[in-house]
N, C-alpha and C positions, 0 to 999 in steps of 0.2 A: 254587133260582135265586139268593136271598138272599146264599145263603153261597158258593154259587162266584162271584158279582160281588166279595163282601167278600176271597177269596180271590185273583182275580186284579187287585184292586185293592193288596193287600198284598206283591205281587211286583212289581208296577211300582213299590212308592214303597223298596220293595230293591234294585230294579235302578238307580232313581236316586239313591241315596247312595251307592252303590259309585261310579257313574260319577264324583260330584261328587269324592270321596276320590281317585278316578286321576287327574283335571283339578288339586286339591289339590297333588295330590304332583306331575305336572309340572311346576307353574308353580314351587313352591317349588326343583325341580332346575335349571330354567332359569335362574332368581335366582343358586344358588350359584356354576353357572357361570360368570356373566356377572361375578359379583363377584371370582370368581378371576382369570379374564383380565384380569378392571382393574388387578388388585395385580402380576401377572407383567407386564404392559407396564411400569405404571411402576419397578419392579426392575431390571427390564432399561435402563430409560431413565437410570436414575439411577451404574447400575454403567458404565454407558460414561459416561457423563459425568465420571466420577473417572478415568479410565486416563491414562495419562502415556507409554505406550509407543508402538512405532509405528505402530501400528493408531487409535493417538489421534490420532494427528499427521497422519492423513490426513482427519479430521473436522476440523482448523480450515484447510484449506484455503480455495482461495479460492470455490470453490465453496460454503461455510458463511458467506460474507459476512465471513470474519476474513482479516485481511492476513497473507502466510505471510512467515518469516523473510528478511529483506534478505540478496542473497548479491552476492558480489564474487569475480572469478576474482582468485586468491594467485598469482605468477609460481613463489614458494619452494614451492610442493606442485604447481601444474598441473594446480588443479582448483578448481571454486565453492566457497567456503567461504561461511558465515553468518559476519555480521561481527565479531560475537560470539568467534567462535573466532578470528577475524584475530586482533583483536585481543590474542587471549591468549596466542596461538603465536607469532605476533611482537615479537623485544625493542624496549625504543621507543628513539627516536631519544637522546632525552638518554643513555642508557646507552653507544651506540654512539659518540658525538662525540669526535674527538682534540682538545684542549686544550695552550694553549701557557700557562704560569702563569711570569710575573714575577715574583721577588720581592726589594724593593730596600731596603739597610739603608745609613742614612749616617750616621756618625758624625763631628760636627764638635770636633776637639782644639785644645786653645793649644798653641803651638810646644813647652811642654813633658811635653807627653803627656797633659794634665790632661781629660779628657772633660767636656766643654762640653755637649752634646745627643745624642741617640738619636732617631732618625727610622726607621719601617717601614713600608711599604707595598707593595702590587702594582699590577703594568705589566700593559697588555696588546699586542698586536700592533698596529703602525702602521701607518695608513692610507698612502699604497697598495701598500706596498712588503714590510710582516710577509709575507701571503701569500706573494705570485710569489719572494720569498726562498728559501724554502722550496724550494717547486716544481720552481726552475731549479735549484740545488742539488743536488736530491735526483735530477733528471731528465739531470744532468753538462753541464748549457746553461754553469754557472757554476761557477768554484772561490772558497771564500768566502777574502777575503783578509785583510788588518789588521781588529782591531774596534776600535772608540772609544766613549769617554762624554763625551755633551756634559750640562753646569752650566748653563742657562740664569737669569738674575736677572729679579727684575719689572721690566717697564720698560727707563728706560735708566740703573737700576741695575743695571750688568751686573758679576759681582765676578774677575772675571779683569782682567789690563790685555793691551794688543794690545802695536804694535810701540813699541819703547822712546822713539821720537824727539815721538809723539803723545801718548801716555799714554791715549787713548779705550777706556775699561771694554769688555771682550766676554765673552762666555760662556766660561765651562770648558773644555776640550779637554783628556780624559785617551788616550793611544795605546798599540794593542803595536807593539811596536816587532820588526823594524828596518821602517823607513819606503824608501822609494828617492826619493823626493821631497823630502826632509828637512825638513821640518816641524816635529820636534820638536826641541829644544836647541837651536834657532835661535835669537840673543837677538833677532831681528827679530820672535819671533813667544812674549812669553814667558806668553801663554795658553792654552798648549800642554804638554804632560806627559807622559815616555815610559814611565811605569813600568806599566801598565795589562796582568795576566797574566789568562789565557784557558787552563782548567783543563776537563775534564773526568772528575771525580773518579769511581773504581772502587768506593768504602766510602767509610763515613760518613755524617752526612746528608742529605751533594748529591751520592750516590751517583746514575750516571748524567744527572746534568744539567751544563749550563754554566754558569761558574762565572766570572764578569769580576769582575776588583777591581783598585782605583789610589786613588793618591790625589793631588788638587791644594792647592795652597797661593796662598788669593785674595788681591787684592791694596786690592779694596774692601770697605766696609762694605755688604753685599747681603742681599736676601732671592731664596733659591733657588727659582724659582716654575716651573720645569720639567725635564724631564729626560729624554735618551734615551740610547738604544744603536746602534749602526751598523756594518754592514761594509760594506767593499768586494766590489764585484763584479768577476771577474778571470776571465779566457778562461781554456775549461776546462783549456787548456795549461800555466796554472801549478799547479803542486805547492800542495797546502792547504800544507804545513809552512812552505813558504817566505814567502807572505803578502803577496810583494813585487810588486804591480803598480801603475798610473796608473788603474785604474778610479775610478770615485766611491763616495763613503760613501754608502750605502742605510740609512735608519731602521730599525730593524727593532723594536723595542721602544718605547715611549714613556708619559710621564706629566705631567699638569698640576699640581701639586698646590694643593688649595683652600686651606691653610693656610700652604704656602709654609715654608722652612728658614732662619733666621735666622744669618749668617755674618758676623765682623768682620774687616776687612783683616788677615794677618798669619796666621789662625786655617787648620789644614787639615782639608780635606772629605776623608774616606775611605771609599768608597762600595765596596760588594759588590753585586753583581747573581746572584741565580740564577733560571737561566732552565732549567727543565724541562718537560717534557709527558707527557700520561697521555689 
């Protein structure tokens, strides 16, 4: 009896370390498992989180609490665009602008050629009149007729004289000529000056621009403290060539200048204007 208790007491405590060894090894399988799926989630979590393609692009939606790209419908494509791209597919406006550029040189000489001063600077369009010039012009409302440059002095130091009988200083007045109003060679009016040519050069440096130059001879000691250019406005039924009508001088260019041009009676103002656009 002894020995078969000791006997099947020796099978039960072998049936229990087996079992303990199976319990063993599940638990230890269930571990590695659970350790591996922890490392493949975050794998997985970490490689979408790098992507940049379009499968990325639909995780920062708005659904993710991220603001999606600002879009604006383009008229030039006719479609939403990000503004992003607007902005890079379309040229910007300063590229695109037409440009009217003045540029005015005056050189004041003594009656015997001797160059006295050099003066340069740029003009721009005159208020109200540069534009709608343009426009009516270009639209056949107007035909452009004589151009002029007026000398203005500071003041009423003005270094032209008027009619002969007053002697009262006025501004400059250079004209093309022919005039049909006759205004210029007038001794009633001899602030006034017909030599003023209007060139549109083919080559050269003021290749394609206009090209005004004259020259006055003042009659006071002045300081030249403004300056403009003007044409007449003339129904479109006059011939540009001819130039000849009664309409009025329009500004079309103008300048103030801060420093002003120092001129002595006797002395002549010979001014160029080029006037191109780009």
């Amino acid at each position: 009896m002894n020995r078969n208790a000791e006997r099947n007491s020796d099978v039960e405590l072998n049936t229990e370390g087996i079992m303990r060894k199976k319990w063993t090894l599940a638990l230890g399988m269930t571990v590695v498992i659970s350790v591996v799926a922890v490392i493949a989630f975050f794998t997985v979590g970490l490689s979408n989180a790098g992507e940049t393609g379009p499968e990325a692009a639909a995780v920062t939606g708005p659904e993710s609490g991220k603001s999606a790209p600002a879009m604006v419908t383009d008229s030039t494509y006719g479609e939403e665009l990000p503004v992003a791209r607007l902005k890079a597919d379309q040229p910007s406006g300063s590229d695109e602008g037409i440009q009217v550029h003045g540029r005015w040189t005056i050189e004041i000489t003594e009656p015997d050629g001797r160059l006295v001063s050099l003066t340069e600077f740029d003009n721009s369009l005159a208020d109200p009149w540069g534009g709608p010039i343009l426009a009516n012009v270009l639209a056949h409302v107007w035909s452009p007729g004589a151009w002029k440059i007026t000398l203005t002095g500071l003041g009423s130091a003005q270094p032209c004289d008027t009619m002969a009988s007053s002697g009262a200083p006025r501004p400059c007045e250079i004209y093309e000529l022919p005039l049909t109003d006759n205004i210029v060679a007038n001794p009633l009016f001899p602030h006034t000056f017909g030599d003023l040519s209007v060139t549109a050069p083919t080559s050269g440096p003021n290749a394609d621009a206009l090209v005004l130059s004259g020259t006055a001879t003042v009659a006071f000691d002045s300081t030249i403290a403004e300056v403009a250019t003007a044409v007449r406005g003339c129904a479109p039924s006059v011939a540009p060539a001819d130039a000849n009508c009664g309409g009025s001088f329009l500004t079309f260019t103008s300048k103030t200048l801060s420093n002003g041009v120092a001129v002595l009676g006797g002395q002549a103002v010979n001014v160029t204007v080029v006037i191109s656009f780009s």
